[in-house]
C-alpha positions in Angstrom: 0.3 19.6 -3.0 -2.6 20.2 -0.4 -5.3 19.9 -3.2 -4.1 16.3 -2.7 -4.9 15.9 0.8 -7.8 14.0 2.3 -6.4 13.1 5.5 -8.3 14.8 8.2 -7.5 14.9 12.5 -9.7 11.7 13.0 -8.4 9.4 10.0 -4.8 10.6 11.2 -5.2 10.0 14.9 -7.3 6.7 14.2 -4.7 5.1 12.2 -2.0 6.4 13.9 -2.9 6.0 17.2 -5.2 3.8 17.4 -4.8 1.0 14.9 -0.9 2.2 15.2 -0.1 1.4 11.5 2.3 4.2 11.9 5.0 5.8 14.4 5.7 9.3 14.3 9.5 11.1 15.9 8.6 14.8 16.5 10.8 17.8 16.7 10.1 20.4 19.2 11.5 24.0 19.9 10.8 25.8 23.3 7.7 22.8 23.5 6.4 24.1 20.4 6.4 21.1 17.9 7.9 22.2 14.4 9.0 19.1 12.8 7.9 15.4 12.2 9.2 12.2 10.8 6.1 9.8 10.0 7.2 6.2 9.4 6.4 2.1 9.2 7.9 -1.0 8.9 8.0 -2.9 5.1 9.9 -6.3 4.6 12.8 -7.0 2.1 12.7 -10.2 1.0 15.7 -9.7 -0.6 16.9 -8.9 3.2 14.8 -11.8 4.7 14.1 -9.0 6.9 12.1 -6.0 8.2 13.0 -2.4 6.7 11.9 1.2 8.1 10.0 3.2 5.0 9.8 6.8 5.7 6.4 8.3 4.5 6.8 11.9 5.5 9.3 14.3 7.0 8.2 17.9 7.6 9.6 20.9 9.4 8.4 24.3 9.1 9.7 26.3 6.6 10.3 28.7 9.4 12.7 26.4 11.1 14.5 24.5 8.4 18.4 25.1 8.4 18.3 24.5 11.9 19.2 20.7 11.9 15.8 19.7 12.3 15.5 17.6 9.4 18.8 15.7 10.1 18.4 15.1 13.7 15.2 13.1 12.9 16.4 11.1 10.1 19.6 10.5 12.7 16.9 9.1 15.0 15.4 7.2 12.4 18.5 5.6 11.4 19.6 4.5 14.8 16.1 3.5 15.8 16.4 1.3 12.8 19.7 -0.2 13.8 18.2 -0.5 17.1 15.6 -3.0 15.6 17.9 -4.8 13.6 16.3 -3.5 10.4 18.0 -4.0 7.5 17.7 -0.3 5.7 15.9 2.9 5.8 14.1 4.3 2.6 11.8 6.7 1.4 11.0 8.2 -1.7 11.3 12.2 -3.0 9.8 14.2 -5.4 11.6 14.5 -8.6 11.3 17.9 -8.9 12.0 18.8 -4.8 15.7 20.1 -5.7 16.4 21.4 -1.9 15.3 18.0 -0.2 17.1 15.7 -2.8 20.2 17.8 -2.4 19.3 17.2 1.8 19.8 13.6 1.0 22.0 13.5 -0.8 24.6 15.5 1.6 23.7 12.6 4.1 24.8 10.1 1.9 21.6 8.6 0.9 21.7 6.9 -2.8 19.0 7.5 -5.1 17.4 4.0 -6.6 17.2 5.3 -9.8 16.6 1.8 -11.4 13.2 1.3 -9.5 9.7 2.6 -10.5 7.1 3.0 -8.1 4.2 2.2 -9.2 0.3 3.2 -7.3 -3.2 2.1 -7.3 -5.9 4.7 -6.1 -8.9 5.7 -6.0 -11.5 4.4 -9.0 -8.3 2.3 -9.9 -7.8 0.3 -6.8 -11.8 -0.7 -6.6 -11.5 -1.8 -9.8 -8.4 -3.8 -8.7 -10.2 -5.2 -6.2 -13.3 -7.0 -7.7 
């Protein structure tokens, strides 16, 4: 999906970094950085409390198998229980077959009965006047 992509080094490292609207886990082999986990908080208010939504998790397809990919969603789970959030979500690609199965071997549940729904672009001015 790169003919999606936008997001440049600044835009990443300004609101990352610098506005910190997200927090990124990174894994690292022989201090060479092959896999991330990009996430941010969201509020249930079915919960009455904070969440942790995972936006992206990457490794390189030269590394996956490895335990990458499990060892940072481990780390995002405990760092959730660690701030008391009440559950860790995300959302996968209906047609991305290996990661769903990835998921689902960890026990994750899909929320079939929920839609997302986006506004973008054009779309989202519009929304906005």
């Amino acid at each position: 999906m790169s003919d999606q992509v936008i997001a440049t080094e600044d835009l990443l490292r300004e609101w990352i970094f610098e506005k910190k609207k997200a927090e990124v886990l990174f894994v690292c082999e022989e201090d060479k950085e092959v896999g991330f986990a990009l996430f941010f908080h969201n509020f249930s208010t079915f919960l009455g409390r904070a969440g942790i939504c995972l936006e992206d998790l990457f490794v390189l397809p030269e590394y996956r198998g490895r335990g990458y990919g499990k060892a940072l969603l481990k780390e995002l789970a405990r760092i959730t229980v660690e701030r008391g959030c009440g559950r860790l979500e995300w959302s996968c690609l209906d047609w991305n077959r290996p990661s769903i199965d990835f998921y689902l071997s960890l026990g994750a549940v899909s929320m079939d009965d929920w839609t997302a729904y986006r506004l973008t672009g054009e779309t989202l001015l519009k929304a906005a006047e």
